[in-house]
C-alpha angles and dihedrals in degrees: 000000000000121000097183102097116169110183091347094299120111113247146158131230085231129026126180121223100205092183092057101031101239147106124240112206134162119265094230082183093082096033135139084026105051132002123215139165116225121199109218113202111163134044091250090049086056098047094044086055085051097054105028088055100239085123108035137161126081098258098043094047092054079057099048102048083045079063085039094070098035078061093047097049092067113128101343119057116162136118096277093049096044088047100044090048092048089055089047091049091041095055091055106083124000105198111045100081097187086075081061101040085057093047099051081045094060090035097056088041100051106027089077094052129087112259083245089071110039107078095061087041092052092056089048094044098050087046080056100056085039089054090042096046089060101048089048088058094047095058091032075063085047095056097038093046086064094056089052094054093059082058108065110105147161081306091071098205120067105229112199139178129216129179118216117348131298104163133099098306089065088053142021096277138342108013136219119252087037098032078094092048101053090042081057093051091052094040083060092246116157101247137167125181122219095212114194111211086233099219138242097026098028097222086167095073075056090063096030085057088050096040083053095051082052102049085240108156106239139161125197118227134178122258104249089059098059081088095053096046084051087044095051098042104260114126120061094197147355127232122182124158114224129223084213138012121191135237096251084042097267106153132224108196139141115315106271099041091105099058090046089045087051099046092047088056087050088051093048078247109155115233117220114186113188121200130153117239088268085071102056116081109206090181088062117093100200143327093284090059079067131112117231113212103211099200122209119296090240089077085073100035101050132059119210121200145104127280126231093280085058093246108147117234140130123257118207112248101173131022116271096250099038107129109248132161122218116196099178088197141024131195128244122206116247079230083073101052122094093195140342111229104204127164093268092056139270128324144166111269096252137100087265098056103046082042081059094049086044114031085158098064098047081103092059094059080068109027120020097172081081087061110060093185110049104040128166114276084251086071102039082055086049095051099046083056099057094068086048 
């Protein structure tokens, strides 16, 4: 069953067009105030929607750059062309390691196939990670949804915070962090969603647009009062997704997680974090061994919106050459979660918990050559270089 619902119709961040051989996805630049379906047709017009943001979320971009090197495989599919558009896609965006996980997936499953046939298996293979994708965030909801219930108190209604979006918009469907949220909605439970703007790049208007085309009750807040509403006892729970989680638990996640993290341990608030098993890096030892992708300057110093009129534009806030830093994610400590909601159920955020989650990948803490697909970044770096 679909979740993702845009003006009542059912519908899907990403969506291959296997006749044409392209991909049609929604341009989340220009969202909530305008929606509009791009066709991607070639690599560099994948990797462009992948920087650029007009794809986003950990899960979805793992998807999309699946899609980015079926599309790069037409007409030409031998060793030079898969490497070379595993390296462009690699280089788009560092912290999210489901966009890695994807590519080692396609890479292991293609590299021992002759060119004549990769093409084809690239396609199935990419509608594969999509399918699975969305099944993992339904019963990521499931799970979550359990959690909720035991929630539900003298209050009556379950009031609960999130940070970004991880919703449907950052996957396929569902999403992660609101895949509960919307479970609870359906099951008639009395919900209302705390949404933080996320500055710079404002990805909860993102959520509070979704949570509208559901009937979920929302209301946006600025960043800096998500601390007074914990303080206060306002929020019942908070719920954020993660572009990677640790081995030991440690979280990568939007800029701004950590202090939220921070002020729902001082409140006594529990802190949920939902991600598929694409998200989790078991080759990963702990949140200092991640990436941080710093973003353009311009994200701080511009202001995109729509004037009264309801034109869309951008308004200077700063002066161009104004110095300005730009972390896109911070890490949160595995100390600070409550629980961590996967597909396979809910755990404590340690190297335990996610072990028993995963019982299958404890060798790889130790040996990921036995794990083609989720390699060490030495290897990703490795592999990018061997198109070079």
């Amino acid at each position: 069953m679909t979740a993702m619902r845009v003006h009542g119709k059912p519908t899907r961040t990403i969506t291959p067009v296997p006749q044409e051989r392209a991909v049609d996805i929604i341009d989340q630049t220009v969202l909530p105030q305008a929606y509009r379906v791009l066709r991607l047709n070639r690599l560099e017009e994948v990797a462009q929607a992948i920087c650029s943001m007009q794809v986003r979320g950990a899960p979805l971009l793992g998807v999309t750059a699946a899609y980015g090197v079926a599309l790069a495989l037409s007409p030409c599919a031998d060793d030079a062309t898969l490497l070379a558009a595993i390296r462009t896609l690699g280089a788009t965006r560092p912290t999210a390691v489901n966009l890695h996980w994807a590519l080692m997936r396609l890479q292991a499953c293609l590299l021992p196939l002759p060119p004549s046939l990769r093409a084809e298996a690239a396609w199935l293979e990419a509608g594969r990670i999509a399918e699975e994708d969305v099944q993992q965030c339904r019963r990521i909801g499931e799970h979550g949804l359990r959690l909720l219930r035991a929630l539900v108190g003298v209050r009556g209604r379950i009031e609960i915070m999130t940070h970004c979006n991880a919703g449907w918009l950052a996957t396929v469907d569902h999403g992660t962090a609101l895949a509960p949220v919307y479970a609870a909605f359906d099951q008639g439970i009395d919900i209302h969603v705390w949404v933080s703007e996320t500055r710079p790049r404002n990805q909860g208007l993102l959520t509070a647009w979704e949570l509208r085309e559901h009937g979920v009750p929302h209301t946006l807040i600025a960043d800096n009062a998500a601390g007074l509403l914990l303080a206060r006892g306002r929020i019942d729970v908070v719920i954020v997704g993660a572009d990677r989680v640790a081995a030991n638990g440690d979280v990568a996640n939007k800029i701004g997680t950590y202090l939220k993290a921070l002020a729902a341990r001082a409140a006594g608030v529990p802190f949920y974090v939902a991600a598929p098993r694409s998200t989790i890096d078991f080759a990963c030892t702990n949140g200092a061994d991640i990436p941080i992708e710093e973003r353009a300057g311009d994200e701080l110093r511009l202001l995109q919106g729509c004037d009264a009129a309801g034109r869309p534009g951008q308004v200077r806030q700063l002066a161009a050459d104004a110095a300005v830093a730009n972390p896109a994610f911070d890490i949160t400590p595995a100390s600070l979660v409550s629980t961590l909601i996967s597909e396979r159920g809910a755990c404590p955020a340690s190297s335990d918990g996610l072990s028993a989650l995963y019982p299958e990948e404890r060798s790889c803490l130790f040996d990921t050559s036995r794990h083609p697909d989720i390699q060490t970044s030495t290897h990703r770096e490795s592999l990018m270089r061997l198109s070079q």
